[in-house]
N, CA, C and O of each residue as an XYZ file, in Angstrom:
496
protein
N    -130.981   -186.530     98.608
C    -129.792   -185.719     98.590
C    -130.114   -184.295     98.162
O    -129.221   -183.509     98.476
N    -131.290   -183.677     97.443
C    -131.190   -182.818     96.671
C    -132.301   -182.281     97.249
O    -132.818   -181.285     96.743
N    -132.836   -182.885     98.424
C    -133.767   -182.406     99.144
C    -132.874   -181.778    100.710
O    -133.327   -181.127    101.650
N    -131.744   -182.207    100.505
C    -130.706   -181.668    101.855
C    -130.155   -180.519    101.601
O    -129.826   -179.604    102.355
N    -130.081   -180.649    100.430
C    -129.204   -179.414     99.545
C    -130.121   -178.430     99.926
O    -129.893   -177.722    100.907
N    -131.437   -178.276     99.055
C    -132.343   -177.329     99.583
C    -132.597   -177.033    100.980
O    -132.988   -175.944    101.402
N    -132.448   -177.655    101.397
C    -132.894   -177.510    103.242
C    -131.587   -176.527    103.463
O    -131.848   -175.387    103.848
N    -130.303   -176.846    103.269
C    -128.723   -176.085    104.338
C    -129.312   -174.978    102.829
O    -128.714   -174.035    103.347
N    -129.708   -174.560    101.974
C    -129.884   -173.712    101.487
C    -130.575   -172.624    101.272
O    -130.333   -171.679    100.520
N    -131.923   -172.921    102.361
C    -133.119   -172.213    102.986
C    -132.199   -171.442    103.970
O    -132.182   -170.220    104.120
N    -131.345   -172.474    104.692
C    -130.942   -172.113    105.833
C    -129.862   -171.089    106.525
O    -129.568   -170.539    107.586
N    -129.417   -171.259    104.905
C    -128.169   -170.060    105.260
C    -128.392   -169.293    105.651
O    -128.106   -169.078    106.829
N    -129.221   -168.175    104.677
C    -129.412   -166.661    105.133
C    -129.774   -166.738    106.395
O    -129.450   -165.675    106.925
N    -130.331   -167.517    107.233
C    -131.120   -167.215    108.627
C    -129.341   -167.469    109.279
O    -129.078   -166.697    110.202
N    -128.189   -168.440    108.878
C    -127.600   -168.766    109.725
C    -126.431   -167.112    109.690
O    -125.994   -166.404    110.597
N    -126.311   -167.071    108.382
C    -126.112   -165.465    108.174
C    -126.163   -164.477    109.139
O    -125.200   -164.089    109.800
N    -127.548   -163.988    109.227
C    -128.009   -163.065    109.921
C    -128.195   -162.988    111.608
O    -128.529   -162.059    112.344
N    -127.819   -164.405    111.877
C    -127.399   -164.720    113.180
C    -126.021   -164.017    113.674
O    -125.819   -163.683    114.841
N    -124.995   -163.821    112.475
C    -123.634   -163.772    112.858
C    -123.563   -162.061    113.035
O    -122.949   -161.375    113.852
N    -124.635   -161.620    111.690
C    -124.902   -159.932    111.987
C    -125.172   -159.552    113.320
O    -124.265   -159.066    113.996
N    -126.500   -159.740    113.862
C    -127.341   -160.095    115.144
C    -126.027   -159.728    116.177
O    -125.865   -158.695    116.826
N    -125.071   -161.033    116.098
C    -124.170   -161.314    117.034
C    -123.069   -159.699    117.158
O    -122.977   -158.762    117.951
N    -122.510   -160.050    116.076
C    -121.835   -158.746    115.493
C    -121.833   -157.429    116.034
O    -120.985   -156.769    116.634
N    -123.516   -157.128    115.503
C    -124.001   -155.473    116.355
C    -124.218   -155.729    117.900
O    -124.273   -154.665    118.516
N    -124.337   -156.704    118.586
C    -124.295   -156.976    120.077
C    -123.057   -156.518    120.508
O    -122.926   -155.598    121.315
N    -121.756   -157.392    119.775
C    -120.452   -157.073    120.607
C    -120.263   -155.673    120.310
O    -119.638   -155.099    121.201
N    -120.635   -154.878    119.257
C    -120.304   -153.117    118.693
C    -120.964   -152.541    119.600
O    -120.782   -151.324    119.575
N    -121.654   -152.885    120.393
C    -122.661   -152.173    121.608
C    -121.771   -152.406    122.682
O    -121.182   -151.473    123.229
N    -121.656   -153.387    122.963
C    -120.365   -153.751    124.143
C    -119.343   -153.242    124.168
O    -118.974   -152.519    125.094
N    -118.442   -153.605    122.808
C    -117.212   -152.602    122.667
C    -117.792   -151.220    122.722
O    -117.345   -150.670    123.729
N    -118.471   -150.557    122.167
C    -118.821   -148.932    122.811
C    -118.770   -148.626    123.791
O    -117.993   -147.767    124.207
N    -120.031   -149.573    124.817
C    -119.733   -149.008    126.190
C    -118.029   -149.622    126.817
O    -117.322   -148.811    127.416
N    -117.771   -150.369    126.705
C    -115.932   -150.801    127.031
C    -115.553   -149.290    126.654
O    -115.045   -148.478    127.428
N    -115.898   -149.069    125.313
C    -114.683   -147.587    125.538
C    -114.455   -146.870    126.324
O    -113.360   -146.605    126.821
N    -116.126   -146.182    126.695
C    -116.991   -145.316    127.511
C    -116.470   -144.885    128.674
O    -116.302   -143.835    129.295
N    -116.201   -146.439    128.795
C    -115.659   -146.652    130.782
C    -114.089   -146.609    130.455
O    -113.313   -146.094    131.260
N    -113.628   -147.189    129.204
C    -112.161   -146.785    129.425
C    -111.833   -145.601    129.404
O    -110.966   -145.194    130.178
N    -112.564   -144.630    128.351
C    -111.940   -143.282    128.459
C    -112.557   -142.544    129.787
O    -111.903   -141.577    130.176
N    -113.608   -142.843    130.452
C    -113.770   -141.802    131.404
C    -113.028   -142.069    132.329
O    -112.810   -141.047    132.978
N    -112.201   -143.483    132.978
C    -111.414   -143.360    133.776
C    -109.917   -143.018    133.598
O    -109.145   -142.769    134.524
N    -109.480   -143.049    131.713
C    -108.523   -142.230    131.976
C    -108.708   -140.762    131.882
O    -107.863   -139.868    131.841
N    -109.859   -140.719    131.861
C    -110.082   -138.361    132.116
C    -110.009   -138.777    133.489
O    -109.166   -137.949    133.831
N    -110.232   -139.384    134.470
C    -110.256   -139.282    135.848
C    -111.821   -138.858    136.511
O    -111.981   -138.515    137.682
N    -113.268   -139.000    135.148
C    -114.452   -139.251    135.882
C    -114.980   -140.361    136.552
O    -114.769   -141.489    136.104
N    -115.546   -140.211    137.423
C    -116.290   -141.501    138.404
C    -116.905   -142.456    137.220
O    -117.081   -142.424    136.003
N    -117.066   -143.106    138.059
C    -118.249   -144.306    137.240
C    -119.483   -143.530    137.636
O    -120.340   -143.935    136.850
N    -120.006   -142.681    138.388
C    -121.573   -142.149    138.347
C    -121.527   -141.350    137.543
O    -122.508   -141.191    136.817
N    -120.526   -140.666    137.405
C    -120.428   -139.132    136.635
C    -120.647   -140.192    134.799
O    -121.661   -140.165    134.102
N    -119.631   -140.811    134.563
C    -119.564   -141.530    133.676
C    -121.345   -142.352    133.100
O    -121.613   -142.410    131.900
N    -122.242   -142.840    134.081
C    -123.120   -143.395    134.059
C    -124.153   -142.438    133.973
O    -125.242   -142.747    133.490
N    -123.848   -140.982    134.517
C    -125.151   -140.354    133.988
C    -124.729   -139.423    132.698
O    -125.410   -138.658    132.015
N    -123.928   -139.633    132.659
C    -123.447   -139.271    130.804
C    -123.739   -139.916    129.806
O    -123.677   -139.484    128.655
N    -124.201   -141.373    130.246
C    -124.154   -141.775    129.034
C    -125.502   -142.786    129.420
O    -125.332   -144.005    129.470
N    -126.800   -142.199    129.678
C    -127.795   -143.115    130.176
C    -128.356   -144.315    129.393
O    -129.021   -145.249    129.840
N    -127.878   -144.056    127.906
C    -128.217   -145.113    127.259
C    -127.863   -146.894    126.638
O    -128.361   -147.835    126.020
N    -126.227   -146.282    127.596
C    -125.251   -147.281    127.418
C    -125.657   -148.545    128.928
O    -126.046   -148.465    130.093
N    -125.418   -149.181    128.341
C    -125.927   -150.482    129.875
C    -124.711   -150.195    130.468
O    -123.634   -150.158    129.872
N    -124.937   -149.939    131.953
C    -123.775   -150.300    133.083
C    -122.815   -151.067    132.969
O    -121.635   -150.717    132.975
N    -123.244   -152.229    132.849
C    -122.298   -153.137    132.947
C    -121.016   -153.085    131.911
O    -119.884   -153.504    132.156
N    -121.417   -152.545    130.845
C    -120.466   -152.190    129.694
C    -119.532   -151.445    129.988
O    -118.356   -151.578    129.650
N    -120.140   -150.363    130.833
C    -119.355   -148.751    130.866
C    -118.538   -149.395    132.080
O    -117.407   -148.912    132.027
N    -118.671   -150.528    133.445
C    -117.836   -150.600    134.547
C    -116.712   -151.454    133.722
O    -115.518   -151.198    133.880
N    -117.197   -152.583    132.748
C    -116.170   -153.618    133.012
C    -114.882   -152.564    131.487
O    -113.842   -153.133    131.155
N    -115.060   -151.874    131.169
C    -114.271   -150.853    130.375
C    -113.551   -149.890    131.650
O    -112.359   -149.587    131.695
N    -114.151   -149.669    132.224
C    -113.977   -148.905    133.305
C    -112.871   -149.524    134.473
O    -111.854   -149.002    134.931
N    -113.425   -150.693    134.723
C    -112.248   -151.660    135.635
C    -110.835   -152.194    134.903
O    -109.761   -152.403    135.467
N    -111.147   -152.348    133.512
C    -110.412   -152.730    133.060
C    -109.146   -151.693    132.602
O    -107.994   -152.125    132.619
N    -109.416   -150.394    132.221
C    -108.810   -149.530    132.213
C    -107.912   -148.764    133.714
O    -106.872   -148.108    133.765
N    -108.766   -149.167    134.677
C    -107.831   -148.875    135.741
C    -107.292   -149.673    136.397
O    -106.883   -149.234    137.473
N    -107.024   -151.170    136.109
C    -106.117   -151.866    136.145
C    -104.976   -151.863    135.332
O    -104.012   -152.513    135.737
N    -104.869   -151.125    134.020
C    -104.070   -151.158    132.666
C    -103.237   -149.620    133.428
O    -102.010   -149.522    133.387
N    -103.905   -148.787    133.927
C    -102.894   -147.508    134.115
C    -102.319   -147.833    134.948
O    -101.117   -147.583    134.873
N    -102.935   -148.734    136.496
C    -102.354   -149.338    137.623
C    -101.006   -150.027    137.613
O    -100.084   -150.107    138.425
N    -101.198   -150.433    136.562
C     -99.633   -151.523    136.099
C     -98.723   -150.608    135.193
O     -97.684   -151.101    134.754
N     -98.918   -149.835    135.012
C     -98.517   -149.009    133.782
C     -97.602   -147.551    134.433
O     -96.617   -147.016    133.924
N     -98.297   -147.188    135.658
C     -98.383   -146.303    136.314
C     -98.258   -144.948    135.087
O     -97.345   -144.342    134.527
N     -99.392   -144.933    135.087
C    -100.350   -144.024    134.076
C    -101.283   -142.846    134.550
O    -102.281   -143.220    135.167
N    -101.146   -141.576    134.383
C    -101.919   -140.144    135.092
C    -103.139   -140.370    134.393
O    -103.318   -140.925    133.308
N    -103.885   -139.894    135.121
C    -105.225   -139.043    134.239
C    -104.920   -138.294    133.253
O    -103.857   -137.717    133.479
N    -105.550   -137.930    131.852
C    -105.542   -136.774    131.470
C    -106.917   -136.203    131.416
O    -107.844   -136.702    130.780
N    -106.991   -134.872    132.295
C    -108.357   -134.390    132.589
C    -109.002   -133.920    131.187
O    -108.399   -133.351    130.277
N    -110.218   -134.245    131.216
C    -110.999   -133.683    130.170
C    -111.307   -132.277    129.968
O    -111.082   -131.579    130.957
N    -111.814   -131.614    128.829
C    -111.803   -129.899    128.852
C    -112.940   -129.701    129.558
O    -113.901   -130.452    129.726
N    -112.721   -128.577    129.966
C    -114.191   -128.358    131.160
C    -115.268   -128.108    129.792
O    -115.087   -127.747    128.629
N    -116.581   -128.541    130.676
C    -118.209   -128.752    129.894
C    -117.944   -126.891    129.502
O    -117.251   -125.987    129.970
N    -118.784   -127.016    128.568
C    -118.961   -125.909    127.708
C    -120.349   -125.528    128.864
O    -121.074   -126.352    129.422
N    -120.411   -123.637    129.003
C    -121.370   -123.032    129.945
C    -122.546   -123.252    129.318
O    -122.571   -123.337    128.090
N    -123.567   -123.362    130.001
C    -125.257   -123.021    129.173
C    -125.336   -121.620    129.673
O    -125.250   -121.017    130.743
N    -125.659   -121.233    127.664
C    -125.496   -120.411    127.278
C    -127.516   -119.839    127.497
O    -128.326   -120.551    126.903
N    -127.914   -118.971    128.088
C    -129.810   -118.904    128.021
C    -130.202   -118.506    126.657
O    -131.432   -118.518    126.611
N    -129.716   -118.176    125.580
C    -130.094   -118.455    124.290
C    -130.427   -120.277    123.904
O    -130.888   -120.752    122.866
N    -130.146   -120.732    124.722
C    -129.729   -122.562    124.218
C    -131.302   -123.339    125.000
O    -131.912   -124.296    124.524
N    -131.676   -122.550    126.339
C    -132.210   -122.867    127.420
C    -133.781   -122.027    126.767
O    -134.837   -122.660    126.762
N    -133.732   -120.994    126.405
C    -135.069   -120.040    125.984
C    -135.806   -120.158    124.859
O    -137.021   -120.108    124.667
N    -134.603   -120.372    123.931
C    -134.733   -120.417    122.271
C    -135.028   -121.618    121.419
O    -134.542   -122.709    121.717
N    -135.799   -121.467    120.377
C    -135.147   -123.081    119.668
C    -134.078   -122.823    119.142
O    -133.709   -121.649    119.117
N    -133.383   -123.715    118.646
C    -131.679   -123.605    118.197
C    -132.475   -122.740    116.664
O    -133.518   -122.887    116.027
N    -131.121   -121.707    116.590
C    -131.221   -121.180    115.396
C    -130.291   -121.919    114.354
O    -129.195   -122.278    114.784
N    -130.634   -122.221    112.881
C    -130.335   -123.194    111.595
C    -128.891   -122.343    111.507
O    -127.950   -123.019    111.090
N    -128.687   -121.386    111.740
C    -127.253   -120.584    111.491
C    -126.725   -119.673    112.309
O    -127.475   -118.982    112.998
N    -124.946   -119.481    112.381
C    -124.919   -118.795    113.676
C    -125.360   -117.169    113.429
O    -125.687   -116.354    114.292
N    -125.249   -116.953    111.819
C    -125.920   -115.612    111.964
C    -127.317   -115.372    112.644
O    -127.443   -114.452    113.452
N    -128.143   -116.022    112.388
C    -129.129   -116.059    112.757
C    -129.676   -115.964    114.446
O    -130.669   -115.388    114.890
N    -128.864   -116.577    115.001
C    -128.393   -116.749    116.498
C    -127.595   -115.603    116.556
O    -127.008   -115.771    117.626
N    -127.156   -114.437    116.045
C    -126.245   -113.482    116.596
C    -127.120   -112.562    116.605
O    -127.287   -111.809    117.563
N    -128.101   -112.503    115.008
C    -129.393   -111.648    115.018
C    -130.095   -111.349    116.160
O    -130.258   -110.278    116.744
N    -130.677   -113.009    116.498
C    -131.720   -112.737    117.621
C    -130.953   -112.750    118.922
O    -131.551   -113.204    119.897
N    -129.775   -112.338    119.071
C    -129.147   -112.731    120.437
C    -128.768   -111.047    120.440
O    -128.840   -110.642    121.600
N    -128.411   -110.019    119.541
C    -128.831   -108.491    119.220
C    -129.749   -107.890    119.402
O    -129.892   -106.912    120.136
N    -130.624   -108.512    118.621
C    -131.827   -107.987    118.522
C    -132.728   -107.726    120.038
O    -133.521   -106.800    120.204
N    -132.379   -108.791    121.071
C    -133.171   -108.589    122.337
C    -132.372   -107.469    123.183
O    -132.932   -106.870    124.102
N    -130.811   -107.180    122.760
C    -130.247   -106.170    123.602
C    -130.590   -104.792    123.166
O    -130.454   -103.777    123.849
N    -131.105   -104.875    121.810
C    -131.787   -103.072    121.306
C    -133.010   -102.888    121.640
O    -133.921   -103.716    121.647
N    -133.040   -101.294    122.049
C    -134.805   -101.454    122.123
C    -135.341   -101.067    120.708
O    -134.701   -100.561    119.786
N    -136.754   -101.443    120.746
C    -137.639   -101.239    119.715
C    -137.925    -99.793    119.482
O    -138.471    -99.075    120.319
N    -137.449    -99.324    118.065
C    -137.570    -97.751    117.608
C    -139.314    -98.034    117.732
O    -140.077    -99.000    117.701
N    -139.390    -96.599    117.885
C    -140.646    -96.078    118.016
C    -141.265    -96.470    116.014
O    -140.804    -96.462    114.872
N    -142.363    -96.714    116.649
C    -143.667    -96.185    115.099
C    -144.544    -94.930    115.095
O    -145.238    -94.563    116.043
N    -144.414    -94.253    113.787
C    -145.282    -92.787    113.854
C    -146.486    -93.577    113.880
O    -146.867    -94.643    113.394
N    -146.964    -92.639    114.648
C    -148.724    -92.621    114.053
C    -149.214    -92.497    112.634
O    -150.291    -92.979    112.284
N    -148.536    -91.948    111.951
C    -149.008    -91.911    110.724
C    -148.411    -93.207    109.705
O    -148.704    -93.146    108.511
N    -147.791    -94.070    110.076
C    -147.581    -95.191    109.494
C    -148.343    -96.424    110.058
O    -148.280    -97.562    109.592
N    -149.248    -95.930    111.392
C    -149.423    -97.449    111.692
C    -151.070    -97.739    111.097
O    -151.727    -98.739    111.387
N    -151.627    -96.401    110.041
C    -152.502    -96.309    109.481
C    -152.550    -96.804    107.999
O    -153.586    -96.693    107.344
């Protein structure tokens, strides 16, 4: 008897950490479910949607995705469009990111002035 005890008592924590395991699986699932629900109510595709989010599995982002446009279908429910993508900016594309926006206003100045001259007698 006290050898059973020990055994379901080894065993818990493993049966435990099964339910975690399980847990963070469905929080991955429900994410991508969102994914696909909100991009079809902004009114993006499922490709547009799928290369946004390359890290999310497909299958997550469609069945959020199907499921949401069956829910507005019955609902008779609009899109609401998303804000347009922010421009790339060639400070973002050239630069490494600057730690502050002063810093980024500096060097984003600094390339529109030209460089004052040096005397000769200072560069001695």
């Amino acid at each position: 008897m006290f050898c059973k005890f020990l055994l379901l008592a080894a065993a818990l924590p493993a049966l435990v950490g099964c339910d975690q395991v399980k847990q963070a699986m469905n929080k991955q699932q429900a994410n991508g479910n969102a994914i696909g629900a909100a991009c079809r109510h902004s009114g993006r595709s499922l490709e547009d949607c799928y290369r946004r989010n390359p890290k999310v599995p497909k299958a997550d982002i469609f069945a959020g995705w199907k499921e949401m446009n069956e829910y507005m279908l019955t609902k008779k429910i609009d899109i609401v469009p998303p804000p347009p993508d922010a421009p790339i900016n060639r400070f973002d594309i050239d630069a490494p990111a600057a730690s502050t926006f002063a810093e980024h206003e500096a060097s984003a100045t600094a390339g529109d002035k030209p460089a004052k001259p040096v005397p000769d007698d200072a560069a001695h």
